[in-house]
Structure formats: C-alpha cells, structure tokens
C-alpha positions as CSV (number, residue, x, y, z in Angstrom):
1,X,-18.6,30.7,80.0
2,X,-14.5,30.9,80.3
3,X,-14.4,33.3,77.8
4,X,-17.0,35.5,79.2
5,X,-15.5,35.3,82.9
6,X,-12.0,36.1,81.2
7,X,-13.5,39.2,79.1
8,X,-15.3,40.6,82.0
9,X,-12.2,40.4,84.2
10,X,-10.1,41.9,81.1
11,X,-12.8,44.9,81.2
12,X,-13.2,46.0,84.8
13,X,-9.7,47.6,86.4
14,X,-10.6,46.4,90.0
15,X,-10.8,42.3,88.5
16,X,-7.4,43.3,87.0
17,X,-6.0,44.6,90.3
18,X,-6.8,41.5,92.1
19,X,-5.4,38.9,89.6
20,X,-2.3,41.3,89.7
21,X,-2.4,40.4,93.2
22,X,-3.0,37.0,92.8
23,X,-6.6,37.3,93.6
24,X,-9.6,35.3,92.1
25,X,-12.0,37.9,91.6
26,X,-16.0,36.9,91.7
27,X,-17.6,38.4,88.7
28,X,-21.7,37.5,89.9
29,X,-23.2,37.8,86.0
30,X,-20.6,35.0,85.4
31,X,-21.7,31.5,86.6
32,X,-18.6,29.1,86.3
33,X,-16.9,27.1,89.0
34,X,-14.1,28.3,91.4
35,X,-11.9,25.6,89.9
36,X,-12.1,27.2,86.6
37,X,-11.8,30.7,88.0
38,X,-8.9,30.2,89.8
39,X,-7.3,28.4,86.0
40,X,-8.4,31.9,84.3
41,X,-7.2,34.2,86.3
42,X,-3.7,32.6,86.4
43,X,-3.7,32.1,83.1
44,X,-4.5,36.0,82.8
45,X,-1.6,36.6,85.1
46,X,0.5,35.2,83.0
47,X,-0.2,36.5,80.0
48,X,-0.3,40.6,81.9
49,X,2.8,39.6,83.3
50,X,4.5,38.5,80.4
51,X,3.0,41.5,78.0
52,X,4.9,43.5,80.7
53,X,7.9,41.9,80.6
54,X,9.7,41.9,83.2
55,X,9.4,45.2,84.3
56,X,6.1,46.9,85.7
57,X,5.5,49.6,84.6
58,X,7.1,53.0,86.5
59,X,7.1,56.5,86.8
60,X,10.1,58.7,86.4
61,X,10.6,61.9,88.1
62,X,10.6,64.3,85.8
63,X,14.1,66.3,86.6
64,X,14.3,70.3,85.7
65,X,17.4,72.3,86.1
66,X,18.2,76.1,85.7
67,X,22.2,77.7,84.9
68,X,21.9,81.3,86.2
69,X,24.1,84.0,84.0
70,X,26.7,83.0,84.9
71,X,26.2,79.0,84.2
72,X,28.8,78.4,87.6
73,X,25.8,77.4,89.8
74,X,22.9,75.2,89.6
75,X,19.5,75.4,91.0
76,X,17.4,72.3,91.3
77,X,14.0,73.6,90.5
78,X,12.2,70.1,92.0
C-alpha cells in the first residue's frame, strides 16, 4: 500500500504541488493510514528536494539586443 500511495502521488502534478508545499495529499483509491502518509510524503520531499539540489528550478529572461549602423547606440528590444 506505501508503494502505491507513493506512485500515485509521483503521477498526479497537484499531489506533487502539495508535498512541495508540505502538504499530505489524500489520494481516496489509496487506503493507508495518515501516520504513514504523512512518513511518505516527507520522504518524497526529500528525495524532490534533493534531486533539485539546492536550487528550484527558474526561468531566465531571455535578453535581445539590437546595434543600429552605426553600433554607438543600443536598443533594448524587451
């Protein structure tokens, strides 16, 4: 039944949001105790959080520029 709970939770994005959050999500097809939920999903923390490392993950602006002819000015084209 541990397994189970921890694959379901590994397969739906909203489980994974809330044990990002440090949420015990309820999965109802899954019958196991609170107890052991709450163990799962912080060991499943811990493991997301460590395949991470220590940075989450980020987006960059992406940054565009333009010389004009005669390359002395630059126009930001954001």
């Amino acid at each position: 039944d541990e397994r189970h709970y921890a694959y379901a939770c590994l397969t739906r994005y909203s489980t994974i949001g809330q044990i990002m959050g440090a949420g015990v999500p309820e999965i109802p097809t899954v019958t196991i105790s609170p107890g052991a939920r709450a163990k799962i999903a912080a060991y499943l923390h811990r493991i997301i959080r460590d395949a991470l490392g220590s940075s989450w993950p980020t987006v960059v602006k992406a940054r565009s520029m333009s010389l004009d002819s005669t390359l002395y000015s630059v126009v930001d084209n954001g």
